[in-house]
Kinemage of the C-alpha trace (Angstrom):
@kinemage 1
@onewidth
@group {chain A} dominant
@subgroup {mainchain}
@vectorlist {calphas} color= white
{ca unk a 1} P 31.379 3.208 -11.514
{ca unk a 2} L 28.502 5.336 -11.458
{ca unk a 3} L 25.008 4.808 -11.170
{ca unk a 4} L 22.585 7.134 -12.343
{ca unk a 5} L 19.372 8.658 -10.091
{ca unk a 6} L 16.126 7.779 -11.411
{ca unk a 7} L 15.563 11.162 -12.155
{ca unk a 8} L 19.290 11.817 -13.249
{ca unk a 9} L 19.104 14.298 -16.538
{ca unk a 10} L 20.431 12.593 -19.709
{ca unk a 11} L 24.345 14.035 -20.547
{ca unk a 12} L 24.460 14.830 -16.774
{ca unk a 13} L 28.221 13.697 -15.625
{ca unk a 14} L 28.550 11.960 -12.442
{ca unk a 15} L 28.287 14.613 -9.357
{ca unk a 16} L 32.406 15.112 -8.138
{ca unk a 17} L 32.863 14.881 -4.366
{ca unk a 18} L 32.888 18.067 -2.307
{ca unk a 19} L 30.211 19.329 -5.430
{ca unk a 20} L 27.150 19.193 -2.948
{ca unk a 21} L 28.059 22.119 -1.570
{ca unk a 22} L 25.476 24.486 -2.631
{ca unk a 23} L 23.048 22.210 -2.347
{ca unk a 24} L 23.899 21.088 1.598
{ca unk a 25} L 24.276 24.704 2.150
{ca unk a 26} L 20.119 25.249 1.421
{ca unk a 27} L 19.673 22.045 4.218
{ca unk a 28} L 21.860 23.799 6.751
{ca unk a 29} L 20.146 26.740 6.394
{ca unk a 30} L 16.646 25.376 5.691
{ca unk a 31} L 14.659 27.337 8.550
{ca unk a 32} L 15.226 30.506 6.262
{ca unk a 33} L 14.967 29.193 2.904
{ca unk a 34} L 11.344 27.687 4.458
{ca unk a 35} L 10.597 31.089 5.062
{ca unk a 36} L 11.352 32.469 2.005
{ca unk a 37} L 9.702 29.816 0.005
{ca unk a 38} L 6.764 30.354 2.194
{ca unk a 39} L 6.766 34.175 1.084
{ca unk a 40} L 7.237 32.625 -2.516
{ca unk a 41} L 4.774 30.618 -2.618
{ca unk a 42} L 2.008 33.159 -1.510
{ca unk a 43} L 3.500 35.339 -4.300
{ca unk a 44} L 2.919 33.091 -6.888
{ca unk a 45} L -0.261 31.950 -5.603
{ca unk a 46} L -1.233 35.678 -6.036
{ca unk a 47} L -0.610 35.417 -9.710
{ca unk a 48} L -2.994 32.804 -10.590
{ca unk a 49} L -5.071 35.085 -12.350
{ca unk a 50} L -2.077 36.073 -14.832
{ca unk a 51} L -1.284 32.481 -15.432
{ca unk a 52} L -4.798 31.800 -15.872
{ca unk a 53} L -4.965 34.962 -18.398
{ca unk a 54} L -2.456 33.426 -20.423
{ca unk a 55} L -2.746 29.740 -20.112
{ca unk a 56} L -1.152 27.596 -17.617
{ca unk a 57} L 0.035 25.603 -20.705
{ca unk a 58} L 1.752 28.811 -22.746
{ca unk a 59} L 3.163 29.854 -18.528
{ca unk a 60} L 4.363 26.011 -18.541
{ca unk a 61} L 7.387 26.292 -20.397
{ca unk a 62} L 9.425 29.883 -19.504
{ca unk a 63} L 8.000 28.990 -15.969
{ca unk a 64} L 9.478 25.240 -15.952
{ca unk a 65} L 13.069 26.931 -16.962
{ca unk a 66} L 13.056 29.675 -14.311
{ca unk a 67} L 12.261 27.218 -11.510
{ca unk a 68} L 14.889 24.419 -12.835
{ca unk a 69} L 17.868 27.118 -13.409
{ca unk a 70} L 16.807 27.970 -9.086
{ca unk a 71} L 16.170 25.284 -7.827
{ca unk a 72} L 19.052 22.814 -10.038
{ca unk a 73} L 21.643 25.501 -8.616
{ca unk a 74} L 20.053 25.739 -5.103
{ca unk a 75} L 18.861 22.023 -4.605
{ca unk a 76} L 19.981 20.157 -8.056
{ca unk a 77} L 16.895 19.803 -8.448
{ca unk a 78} L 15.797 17.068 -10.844
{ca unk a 79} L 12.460 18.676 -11.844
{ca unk a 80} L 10.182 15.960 -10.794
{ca unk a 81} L 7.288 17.987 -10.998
{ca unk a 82} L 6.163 17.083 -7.717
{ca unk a 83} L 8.063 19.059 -5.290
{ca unk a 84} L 8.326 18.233 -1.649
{ca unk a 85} L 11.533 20.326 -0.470
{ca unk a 86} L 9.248 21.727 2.399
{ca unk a 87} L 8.842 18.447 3.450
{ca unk a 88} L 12.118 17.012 3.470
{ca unk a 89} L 14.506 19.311 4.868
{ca unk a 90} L 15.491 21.346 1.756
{ca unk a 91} L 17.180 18.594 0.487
{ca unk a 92} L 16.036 16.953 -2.731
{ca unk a 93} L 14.865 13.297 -2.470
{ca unk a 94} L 15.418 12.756 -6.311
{ca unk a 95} L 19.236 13.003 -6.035
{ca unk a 96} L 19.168 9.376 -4.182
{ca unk a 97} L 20.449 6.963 -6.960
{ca unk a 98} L 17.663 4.535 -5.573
{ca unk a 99} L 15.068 7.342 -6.182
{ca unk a 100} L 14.125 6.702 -2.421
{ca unk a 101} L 11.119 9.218 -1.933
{ca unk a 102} L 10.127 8.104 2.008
{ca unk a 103} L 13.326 7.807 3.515
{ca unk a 104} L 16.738 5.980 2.728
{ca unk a 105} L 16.595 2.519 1.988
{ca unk a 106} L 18.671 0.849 4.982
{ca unk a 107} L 22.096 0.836 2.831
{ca unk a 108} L 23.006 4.158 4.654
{ca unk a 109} L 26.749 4.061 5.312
{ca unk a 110} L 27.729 4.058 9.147
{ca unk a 111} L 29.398 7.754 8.058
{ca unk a 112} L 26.188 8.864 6.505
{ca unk a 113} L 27.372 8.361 2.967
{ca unk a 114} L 24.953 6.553 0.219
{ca unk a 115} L 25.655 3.314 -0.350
{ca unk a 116} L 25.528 3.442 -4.128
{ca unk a 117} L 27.792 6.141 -4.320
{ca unk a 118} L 30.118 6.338 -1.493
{ca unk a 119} L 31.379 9.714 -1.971
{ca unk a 120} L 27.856 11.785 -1.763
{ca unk a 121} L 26.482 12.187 1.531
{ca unk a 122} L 22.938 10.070 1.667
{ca unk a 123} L 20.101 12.638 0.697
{ca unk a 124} L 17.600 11.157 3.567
{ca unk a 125} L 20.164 11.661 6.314
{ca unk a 126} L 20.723 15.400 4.787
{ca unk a 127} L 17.030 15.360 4.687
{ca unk a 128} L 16.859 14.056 8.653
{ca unk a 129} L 19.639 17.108 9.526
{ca unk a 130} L 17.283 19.606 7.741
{ca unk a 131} L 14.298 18.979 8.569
{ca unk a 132} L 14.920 19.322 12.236
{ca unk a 133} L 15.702 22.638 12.259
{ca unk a 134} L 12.103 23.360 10.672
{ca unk a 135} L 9.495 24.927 12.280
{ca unk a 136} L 7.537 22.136 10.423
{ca unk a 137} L 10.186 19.478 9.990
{ca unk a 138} L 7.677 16.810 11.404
{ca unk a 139} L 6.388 17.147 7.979
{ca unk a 140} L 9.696 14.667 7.225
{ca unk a 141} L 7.384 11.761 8.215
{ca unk a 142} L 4.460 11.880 5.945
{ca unk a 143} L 4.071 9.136 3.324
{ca unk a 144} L 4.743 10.759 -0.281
{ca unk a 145} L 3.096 8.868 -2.763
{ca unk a 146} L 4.685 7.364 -5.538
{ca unk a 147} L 6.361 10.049 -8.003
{ca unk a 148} L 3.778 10.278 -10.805
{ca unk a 149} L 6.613 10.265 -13.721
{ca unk a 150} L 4.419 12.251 -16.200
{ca unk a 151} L 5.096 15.290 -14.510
{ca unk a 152} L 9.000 15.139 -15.194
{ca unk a 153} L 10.034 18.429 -16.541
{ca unk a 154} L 6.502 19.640 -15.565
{ca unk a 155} L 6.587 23.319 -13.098
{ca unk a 156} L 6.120 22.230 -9.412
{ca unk a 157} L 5.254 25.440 -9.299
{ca unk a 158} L 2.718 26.377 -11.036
{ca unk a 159} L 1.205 23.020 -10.526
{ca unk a 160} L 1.034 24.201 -6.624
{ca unk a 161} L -0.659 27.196 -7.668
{ca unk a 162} L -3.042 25.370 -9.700
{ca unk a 163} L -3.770 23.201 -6.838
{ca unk a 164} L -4.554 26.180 -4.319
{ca unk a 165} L -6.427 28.207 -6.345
{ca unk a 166} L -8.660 25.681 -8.236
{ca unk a 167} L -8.769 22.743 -6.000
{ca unk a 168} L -11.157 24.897 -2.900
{ca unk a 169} L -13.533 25.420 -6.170
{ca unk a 170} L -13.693 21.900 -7.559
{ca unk a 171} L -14.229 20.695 -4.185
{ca unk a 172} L -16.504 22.724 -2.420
{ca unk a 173} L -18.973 21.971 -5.668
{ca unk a 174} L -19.170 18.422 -5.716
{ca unk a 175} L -21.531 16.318 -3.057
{ca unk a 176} L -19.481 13.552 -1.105
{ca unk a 177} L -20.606 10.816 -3.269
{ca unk a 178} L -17.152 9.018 -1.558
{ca unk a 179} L -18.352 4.628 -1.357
{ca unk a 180} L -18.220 3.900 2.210
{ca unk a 181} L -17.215 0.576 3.402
């Protein structure tokens, strides 16, 4: 029996074993696809003034399809909207069944194998294998907060190039008026 991811699409048929390939082979070579996505990311940083031209809500859709035909082959992605490859070893924490974003959840076969489905590999130990061949795989231990599940279907994306372009702005303008305690 199968049990669906949180974030499994709707149709989606159960993944067959041996199918992870693709996806494992982005966490065994994660130092270079960090790289790349680090050259990526500056790219489409860059753009912000395009997107921001047109309208990060027109950009939202035709970007949202480019990054989930990429990423879904690269990483099956599940197009959380809230991205945090980088941080996890190039493998995708939305594929656990249990939706386990800070780790795996202690039903980690002693082969490495999720416990739900005893065929896939567990994502977090993928995730573990991954991450320490990155320069910055002690990025694997920072708390993720909870997935925010109206960004589902959203562009990670653009959303990061949102964040570094606009956020610097918003900031730097407003006093500290943070309630100390």
């Amino acid at each position: 029996m199968h049990t669906p991811a949180a974030f499994e699409p709707a149709g989606k048929r159960p993944p067959i074993a041996g199918s992870w390939r693709l996806r494992f082979f982005a966490v065994r070579h994660a130092p270079a696809f960090a790289r790349f996505y680090a050259m990526f990311e500056r790219a489409l940083v860059s753009l912000h003034p395009v997107f921001r031209a047109v309208g990060y809500e027109r950009a939202e859709r035709p970007v949202a399809f480019v990054e989930k035909a990429i990423k879904g082959a690269l990483f099956d992605c599940r197009m959380c909207g809230q991205c945090i490859l980088s941080s996890t070893g190039m493998s995708c924490p939305m594929n656990c069944p249990k939706g386990m974003r800070n780790g795996p959840c202690g039903g980690v076969r002693q082969d490495g194998h999720c416990e739900v489905n005893a065929a896939m590999p567990c994502v977090w130990v993928q995730a573990w294998e991954g991450s320490r061949q990155m320069p910055e795989g002690v990025r694997i231990a920072e708390i993720q907060p909870p997935v925010d599940h109206r960004l589902k279907g959203l562009s990670s994306w653009l959303r990061i190039v949102r964040e570094k372009r606009e956020r610097p702005a918003a900031t730097s303008a407003k006093p500290n008026t943070a309630a100390k305690h």
